[in-house]
C-alpha positions as CSV (number, residue, x, y, z in Angstrom):
1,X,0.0,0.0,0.0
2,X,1.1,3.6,-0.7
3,X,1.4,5.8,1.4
4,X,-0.8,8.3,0.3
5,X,-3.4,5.7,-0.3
6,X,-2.3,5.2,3.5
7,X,-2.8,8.8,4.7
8,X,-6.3,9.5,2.7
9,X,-9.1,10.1,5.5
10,X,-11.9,7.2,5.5
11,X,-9.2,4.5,4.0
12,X,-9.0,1.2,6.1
13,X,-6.2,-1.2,6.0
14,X,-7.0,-4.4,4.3
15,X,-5.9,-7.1,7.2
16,X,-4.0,-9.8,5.9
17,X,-4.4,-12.5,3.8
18,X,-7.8,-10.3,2.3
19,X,-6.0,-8.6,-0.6
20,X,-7.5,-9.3,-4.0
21,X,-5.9,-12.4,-6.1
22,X,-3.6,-11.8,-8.7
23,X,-5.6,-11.7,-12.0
24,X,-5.5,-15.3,-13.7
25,X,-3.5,-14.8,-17.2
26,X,-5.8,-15.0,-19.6
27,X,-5.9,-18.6,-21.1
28,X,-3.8,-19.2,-24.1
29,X,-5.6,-19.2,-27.7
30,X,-7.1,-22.3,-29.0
31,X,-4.8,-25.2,-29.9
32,X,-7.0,-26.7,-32.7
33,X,-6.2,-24.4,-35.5
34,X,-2.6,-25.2,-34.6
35,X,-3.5,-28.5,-34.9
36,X,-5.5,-29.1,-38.1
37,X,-2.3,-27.2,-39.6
38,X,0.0,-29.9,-38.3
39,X,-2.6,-32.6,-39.5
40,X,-2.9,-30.7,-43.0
41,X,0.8,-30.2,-43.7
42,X,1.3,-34.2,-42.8
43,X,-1.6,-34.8,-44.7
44,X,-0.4,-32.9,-48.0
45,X,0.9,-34.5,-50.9
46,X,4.3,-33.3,-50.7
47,X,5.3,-34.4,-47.4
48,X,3.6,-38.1,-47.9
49,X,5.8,-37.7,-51.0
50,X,9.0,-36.4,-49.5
51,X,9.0,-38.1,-45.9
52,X,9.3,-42.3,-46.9
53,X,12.3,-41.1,-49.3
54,X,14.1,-39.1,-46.3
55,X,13.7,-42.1,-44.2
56,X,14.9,-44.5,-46.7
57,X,17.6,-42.4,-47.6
58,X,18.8,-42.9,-43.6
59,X,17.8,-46.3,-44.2
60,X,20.5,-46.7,-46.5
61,X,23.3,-44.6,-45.1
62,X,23.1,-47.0,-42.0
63,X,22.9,-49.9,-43.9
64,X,25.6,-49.5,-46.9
65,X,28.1,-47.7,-45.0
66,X,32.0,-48.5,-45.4
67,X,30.4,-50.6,-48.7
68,X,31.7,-50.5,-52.0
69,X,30.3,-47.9,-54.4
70,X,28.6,-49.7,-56.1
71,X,26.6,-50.9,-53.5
72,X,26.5,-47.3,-52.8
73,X,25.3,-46.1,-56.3
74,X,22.6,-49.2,-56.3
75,X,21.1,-48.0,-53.0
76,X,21.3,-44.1,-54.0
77,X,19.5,-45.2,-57.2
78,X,16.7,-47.3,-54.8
79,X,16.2,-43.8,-52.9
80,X,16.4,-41.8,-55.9
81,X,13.4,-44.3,-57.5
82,X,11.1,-43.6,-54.8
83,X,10.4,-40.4,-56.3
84,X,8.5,-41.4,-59.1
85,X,6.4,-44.2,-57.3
86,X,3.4,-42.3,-57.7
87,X,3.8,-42.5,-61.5
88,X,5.7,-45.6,-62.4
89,X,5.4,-48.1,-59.2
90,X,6.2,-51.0,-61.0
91,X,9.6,-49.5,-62.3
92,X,10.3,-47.9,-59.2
93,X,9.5,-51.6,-57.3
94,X,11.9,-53.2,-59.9
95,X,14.8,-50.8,-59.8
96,X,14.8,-51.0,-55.8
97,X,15.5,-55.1,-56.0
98,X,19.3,-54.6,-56.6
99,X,19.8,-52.4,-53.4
100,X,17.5,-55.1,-51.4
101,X,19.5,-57.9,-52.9
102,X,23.2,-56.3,-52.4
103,X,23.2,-54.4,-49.4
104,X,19.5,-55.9,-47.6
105,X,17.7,-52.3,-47.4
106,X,14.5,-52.4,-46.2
107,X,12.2,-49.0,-46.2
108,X,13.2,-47.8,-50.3
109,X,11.5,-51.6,-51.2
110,X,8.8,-51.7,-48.9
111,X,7.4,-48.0,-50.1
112,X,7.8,-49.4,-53.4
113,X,5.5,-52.4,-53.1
114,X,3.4,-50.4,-51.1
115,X,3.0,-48.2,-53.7
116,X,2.4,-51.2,-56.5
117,X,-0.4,-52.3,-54.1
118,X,-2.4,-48.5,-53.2
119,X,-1.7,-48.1,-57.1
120,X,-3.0,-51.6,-59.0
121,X,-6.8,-52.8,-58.6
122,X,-5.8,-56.1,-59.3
123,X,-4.0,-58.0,-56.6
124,X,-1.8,-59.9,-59.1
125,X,0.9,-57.5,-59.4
126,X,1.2,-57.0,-55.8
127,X,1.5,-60.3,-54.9
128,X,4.4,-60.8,-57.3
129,X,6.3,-57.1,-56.1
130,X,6.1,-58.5,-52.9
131,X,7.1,-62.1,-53.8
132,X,9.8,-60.9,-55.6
133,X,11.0,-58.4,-52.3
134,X,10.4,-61.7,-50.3
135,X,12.5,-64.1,-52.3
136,X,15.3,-60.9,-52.5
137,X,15.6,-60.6,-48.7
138,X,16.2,-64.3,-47.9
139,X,18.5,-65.5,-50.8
140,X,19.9,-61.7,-50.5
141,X,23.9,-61.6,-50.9
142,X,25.9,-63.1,-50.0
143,X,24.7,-66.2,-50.0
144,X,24.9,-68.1,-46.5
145,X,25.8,-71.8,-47.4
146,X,23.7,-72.7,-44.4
147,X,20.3,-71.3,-45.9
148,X,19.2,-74.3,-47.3
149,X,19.2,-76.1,-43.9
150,X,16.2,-77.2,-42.0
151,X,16.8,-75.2,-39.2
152,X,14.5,-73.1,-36.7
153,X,16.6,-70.3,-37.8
154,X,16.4,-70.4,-40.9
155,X,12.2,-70.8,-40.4
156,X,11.9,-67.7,-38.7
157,X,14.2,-65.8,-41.3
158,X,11.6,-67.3,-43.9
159,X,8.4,-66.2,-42.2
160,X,10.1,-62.6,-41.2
161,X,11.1,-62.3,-44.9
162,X,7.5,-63.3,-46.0
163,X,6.2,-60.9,-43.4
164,X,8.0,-58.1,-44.6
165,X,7.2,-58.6,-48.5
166,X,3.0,-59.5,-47.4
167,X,3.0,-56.5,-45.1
168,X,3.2,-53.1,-47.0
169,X,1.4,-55.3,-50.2
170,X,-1.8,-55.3,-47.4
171,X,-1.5,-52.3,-46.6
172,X,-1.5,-50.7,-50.0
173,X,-4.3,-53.1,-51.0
174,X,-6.1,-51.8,-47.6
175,X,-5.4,-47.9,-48.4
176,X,-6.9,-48.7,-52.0
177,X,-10.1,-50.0,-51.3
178,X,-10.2,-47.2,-48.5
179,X,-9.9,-45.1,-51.0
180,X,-12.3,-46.8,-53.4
181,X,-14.8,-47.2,-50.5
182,X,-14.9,-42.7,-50.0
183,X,-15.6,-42.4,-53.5
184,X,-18.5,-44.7,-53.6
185,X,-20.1,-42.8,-50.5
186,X,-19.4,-39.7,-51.9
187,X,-21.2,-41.3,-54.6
188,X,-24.1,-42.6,-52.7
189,X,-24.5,-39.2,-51.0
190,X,-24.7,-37.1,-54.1
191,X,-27.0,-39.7,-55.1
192,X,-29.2,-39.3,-52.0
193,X,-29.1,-35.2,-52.5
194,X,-30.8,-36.0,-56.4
195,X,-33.2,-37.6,-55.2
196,X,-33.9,-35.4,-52.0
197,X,-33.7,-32.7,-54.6
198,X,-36.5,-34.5,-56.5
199,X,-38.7,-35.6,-53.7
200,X,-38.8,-32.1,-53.3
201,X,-39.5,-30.7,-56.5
202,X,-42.1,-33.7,-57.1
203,X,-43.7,-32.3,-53.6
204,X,-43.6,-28.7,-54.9
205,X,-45.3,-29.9,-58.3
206,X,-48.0,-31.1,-56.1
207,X,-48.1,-28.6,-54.0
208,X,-48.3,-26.2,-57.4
209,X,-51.1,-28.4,-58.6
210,X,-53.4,-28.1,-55.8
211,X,-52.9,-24.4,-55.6
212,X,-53.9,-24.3,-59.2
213,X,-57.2,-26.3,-58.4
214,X,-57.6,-24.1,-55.4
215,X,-57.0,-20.6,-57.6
216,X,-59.0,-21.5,-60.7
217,X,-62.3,-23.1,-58.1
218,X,-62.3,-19.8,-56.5
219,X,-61.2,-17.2,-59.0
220,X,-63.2,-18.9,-61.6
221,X,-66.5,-18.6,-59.8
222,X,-65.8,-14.7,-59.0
223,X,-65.1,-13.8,-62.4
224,X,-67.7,-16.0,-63.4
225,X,-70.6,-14.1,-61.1
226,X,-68.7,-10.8,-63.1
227,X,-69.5,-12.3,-66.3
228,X,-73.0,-13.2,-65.2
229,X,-73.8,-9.9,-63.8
230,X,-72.7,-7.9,-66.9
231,X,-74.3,-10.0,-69.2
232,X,-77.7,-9.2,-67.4
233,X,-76.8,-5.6,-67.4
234,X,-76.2,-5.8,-71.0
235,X,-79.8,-7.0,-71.7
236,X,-81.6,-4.9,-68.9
237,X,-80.2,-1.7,-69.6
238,X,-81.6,1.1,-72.1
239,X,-78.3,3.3,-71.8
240,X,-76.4,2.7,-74.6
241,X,-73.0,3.7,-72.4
242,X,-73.7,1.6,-69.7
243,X,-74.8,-1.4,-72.1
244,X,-71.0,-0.6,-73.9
245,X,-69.4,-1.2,-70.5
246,X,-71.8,-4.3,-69.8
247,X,-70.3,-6.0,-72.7
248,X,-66.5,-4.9,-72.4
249,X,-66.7,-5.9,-68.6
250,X,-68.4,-9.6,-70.0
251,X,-65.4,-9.9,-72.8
252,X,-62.9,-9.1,-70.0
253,X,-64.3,-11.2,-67.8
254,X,-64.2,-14.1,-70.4
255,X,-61.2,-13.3,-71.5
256,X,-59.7,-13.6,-68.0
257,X,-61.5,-17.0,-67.4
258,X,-59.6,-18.5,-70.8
259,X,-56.2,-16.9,-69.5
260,X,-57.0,-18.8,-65.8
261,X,-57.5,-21.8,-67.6
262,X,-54.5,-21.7,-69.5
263,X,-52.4,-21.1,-66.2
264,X,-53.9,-23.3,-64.4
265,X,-53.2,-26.2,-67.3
266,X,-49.2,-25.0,-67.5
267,X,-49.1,-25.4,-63.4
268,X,-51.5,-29.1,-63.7
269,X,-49.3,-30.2,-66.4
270,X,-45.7,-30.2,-64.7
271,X,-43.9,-30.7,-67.7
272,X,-46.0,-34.0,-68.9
273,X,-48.4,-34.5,-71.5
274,X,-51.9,-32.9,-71.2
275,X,-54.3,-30.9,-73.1
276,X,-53.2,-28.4,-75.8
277,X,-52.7,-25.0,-74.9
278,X,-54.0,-22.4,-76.8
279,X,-51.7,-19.9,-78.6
280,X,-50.1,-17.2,-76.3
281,X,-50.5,-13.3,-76.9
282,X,-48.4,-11.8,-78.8
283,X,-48.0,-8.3,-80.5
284,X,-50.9,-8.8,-83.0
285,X,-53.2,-9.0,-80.3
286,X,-52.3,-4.9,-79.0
287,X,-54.7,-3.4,-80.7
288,X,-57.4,-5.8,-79.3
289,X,-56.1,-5.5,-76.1
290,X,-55.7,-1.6,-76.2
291,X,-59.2,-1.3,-77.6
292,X,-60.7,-3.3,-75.1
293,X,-59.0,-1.8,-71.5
294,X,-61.9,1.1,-71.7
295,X,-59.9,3.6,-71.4
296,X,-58.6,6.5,-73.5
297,X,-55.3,5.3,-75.2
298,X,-53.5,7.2,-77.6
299,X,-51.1,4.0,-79.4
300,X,-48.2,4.0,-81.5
301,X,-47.2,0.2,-82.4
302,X,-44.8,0.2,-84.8
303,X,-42.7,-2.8,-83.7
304,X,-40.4,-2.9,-87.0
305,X,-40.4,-6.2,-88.1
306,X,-42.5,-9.4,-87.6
307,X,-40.3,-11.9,-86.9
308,X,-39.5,-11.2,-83.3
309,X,-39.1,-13.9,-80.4
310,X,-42.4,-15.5,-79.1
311,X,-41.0,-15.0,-75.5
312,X,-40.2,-11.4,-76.3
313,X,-43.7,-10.3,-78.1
314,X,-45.3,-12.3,-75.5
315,X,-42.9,-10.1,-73.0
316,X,-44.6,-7.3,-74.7
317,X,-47.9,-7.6,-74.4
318,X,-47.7,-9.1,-70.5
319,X,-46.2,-5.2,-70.0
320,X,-48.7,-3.5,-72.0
321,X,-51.4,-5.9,-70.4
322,X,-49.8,-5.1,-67.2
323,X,-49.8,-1.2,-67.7
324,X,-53.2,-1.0,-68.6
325,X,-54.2,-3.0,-65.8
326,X,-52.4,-0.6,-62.9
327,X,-54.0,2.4,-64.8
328,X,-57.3,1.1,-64.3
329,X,-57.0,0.4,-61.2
330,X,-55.1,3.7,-59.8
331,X,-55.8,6.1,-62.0
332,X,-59.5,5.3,-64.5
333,X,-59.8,8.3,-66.6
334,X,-56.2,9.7,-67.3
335,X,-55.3,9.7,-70.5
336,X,-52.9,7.1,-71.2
337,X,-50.2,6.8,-74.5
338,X,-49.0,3.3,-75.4
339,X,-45.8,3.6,-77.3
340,X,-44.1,-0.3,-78.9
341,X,-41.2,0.8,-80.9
342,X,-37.6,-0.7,-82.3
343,X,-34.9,0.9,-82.0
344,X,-31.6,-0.8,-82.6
345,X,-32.5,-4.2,-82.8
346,X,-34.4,-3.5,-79.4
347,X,-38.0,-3.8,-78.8
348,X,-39.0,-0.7,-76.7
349,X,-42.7,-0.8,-75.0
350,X,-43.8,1.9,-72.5
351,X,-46.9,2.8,-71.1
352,X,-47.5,5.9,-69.7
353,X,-50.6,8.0,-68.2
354,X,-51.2,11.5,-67.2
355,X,-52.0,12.3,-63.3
356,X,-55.2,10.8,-62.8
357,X,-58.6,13.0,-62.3
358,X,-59.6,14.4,-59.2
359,X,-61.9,12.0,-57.3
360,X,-64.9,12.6,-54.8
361,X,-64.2,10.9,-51.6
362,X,-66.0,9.8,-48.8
363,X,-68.2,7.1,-47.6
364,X,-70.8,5.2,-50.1
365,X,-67.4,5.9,-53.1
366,X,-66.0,3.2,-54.5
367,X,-62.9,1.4,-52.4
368,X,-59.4,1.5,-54.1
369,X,-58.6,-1.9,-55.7
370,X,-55.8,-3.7,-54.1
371,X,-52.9,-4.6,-55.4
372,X,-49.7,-6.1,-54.0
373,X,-46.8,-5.0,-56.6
374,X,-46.2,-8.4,-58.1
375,X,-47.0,-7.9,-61.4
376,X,-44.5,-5.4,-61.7
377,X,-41.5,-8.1,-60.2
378,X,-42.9,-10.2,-63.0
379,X,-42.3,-8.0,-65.8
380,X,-39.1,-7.2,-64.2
381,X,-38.0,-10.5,-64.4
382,X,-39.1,-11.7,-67.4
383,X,-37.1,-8.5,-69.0
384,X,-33.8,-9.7,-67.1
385,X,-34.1,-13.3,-68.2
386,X,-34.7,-11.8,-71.7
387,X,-31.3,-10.0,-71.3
388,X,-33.6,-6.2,-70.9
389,X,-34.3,-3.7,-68.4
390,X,-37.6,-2.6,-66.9
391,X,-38.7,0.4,-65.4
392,X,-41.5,1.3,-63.4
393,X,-41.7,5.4,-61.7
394,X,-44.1,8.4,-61.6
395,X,-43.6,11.0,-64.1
396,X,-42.7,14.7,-63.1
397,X,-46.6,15.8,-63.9
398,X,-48.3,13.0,-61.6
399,X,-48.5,10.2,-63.8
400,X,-47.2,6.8,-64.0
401,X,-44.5,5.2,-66.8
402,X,-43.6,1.8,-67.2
403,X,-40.4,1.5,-69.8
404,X,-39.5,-2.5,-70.7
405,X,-36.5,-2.8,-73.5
406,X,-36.3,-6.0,-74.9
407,X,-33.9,-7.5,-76.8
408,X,-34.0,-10.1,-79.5
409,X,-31.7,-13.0,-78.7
């Protein structure tokens, strides 16, 4: 304690044996990365490459020293072979015989039938590199004149030469059908994904089909009860304007019912054979479309040429159908300009409306029609997997543009 720590008024000596304990050191950082380095780098293939040579390189310094040098230039070429195991085992098993047979190495031969083995599917060759290591290492020079005799010796020098040609050969055999054994279960479980993959696309077919039965039963009877209701108006009514918008409301209504029906068939069918389809929109089928939105549309198609894409006319129309539809909704009444164009080998459809009349509100008026923006992300991505752009934003004066540029592949 200090002692002006000691001398400042209200302080109280701690007795003994209270201080506070030194802080622990904080514990030392996790060992695993460290770890899975170690196992990596022992792991890679250069050191499983380089690390059997270096030891039978030792193997042969202890063995052939104060030899001749040819003995020394037989083992240096058995190190030296082991090299180019991985590429030629059956050479490299041959050309370290010599220094097994002269100077009675052992690990330069044993990698090499090991490799023979991890490298042949067949156990044939194998069996005969480590025969042939086997044979080597008991008649190995020079020869004993005793060898021949049927002695417990000479037994156990038979089995330990037996043991030491069988026992990298089972090993390599053993690390090959390891080997064969992961890729078959990396097999089996890329297998298993496919057909999890298509358990759950053949759920999500179903699952499409139903809501397609669900969509058109209910859908189908709404727009029906439209139709129904329009078509009385038609014959009821004496005003020729409202008996005009009786009958575009009926052809709209069975319009929509046909383009239900074709949707509904394209989600039923899920790629299989069903009914025929009936031909998509495309641009010759504008003008019937513009003239029968009901609204004031001032059009310019002049798409150039008559051979484009089906999937970009029928890009197209979806926008222009798509325009008219918003302007209907949001803004019935404002004059509206519908403008298909090429321009550089570029299909160019916009559709664009004025700021929309001035409403009465209030209760008893009619509620806004709801929409939820989809139909817009639909054009937007049938443009990008065209290869276009689409655009959708108000205009400076109020109104509303929609700008899709398609291009022919």
């Amino acid at each position: 304690m200090s002692p002006a720590a000691a001398a400042a008024p209200g302080h109280r000596p701690e007795p003994p044996g209270t201080a506070e304990p030194p802080t622990p050191p904080e514990p030392a950082g996790p060992r695993r990365p460290l770890r899975a380095r170690a196992r990596a780098w022992l792991c890679s293939p250069r050191t499983t490459l380089l690390a059997p040579v270096l030891l039978a390189a030792m193997d042969s310094a202890l063995v052939a020293k104060g030899s001749a040098p040819w003995q020394l230039a037989l083992s240096a070429l058995s190190v030296a072979a082991l090299l180019a195991r991985r590429r030629l085992p059956l050479t490299v098993a041959l050309l370290t015989l010599p220094g097994a047979f002269f100077n009675e190495i052992w690990l330069a031969p044993l990698t090499a039938v090991y490799a023979v083995a991890a490298a042949r599917p067949r156990p044939g060759v194998p069996v005969a590199c480590a025969t042939a290591f086997a044979l080597v290492e008991f008649f190995h020079w020079p020869f004993d004149p005793g060898l021949f005799e049927l002695s417990r010796d000479n037994a156990l020098y038979g089995i330990q030469s037996v043991m030491l040609g069988a026992g990298p050969a089972a090993l390599g055999m053993l690390a090959r059908t390891r080997g064969e054994l992961a890729e078959r279960v990396t097999e089996l479980t890329a297998g298993r994904q496919r057909e999890s993959r298509l358990l759950a696309e053949q759920v999500l077919t179903a699952e499409r089909a139903r809501l397609a039965r669900e969509m058109h039963d209910v859908v189908s009877h709404q727009v029906s009860l439209i139709s129904i209701q329009a078509g009385a108006l038609q014959v009821s009514s004496t005003d020729p304007a409202a008996r005009d918008g009786a009958r575009t409301i009926r052809e709209l209504s069975v319009r929509t019912l046909d383009e239900l029906r074709q949707m509904v068939g394209v989600l039923r069918a899920a790629g299989g054979p069903g009914t025929p389809l009936a031909p998509q929109p495309t641009l010759a089928d504008l003008p019937r479309l513009i003239g029968g939105s009901g609204l004031a549309v001032t059009s310019r198609l002049d798409p150039g040429r008559r051979n484009w894409p089906e999937a970009v006319e029928r890009a197209a129309y979806r926008t222009v159908q798509e325009g008219l539809t918003n302007i209907s909704k949001h803004a019935p009444g404002a004059p509206v300009t519908v403008r298909v164009t090429a321009r550089g080998g570029r299909l160019h459809v916009e559709v664009r409306n004025g700021p929309p009349p001035l409403r009465p509100t209030g209760p008893g008026q009619d509620a806004p029609l709801p929409g939820g923006g989809h139909g817009l992300i639909g054009l937007r991505e049938r443009a990008a997997l065209l290869g276009g752009t689409f655009t959708a934003a108000a205009t400076p004066d109020g109104g509303y543009a929609l700008h899709a540029v398609l291009p022919a592949p």
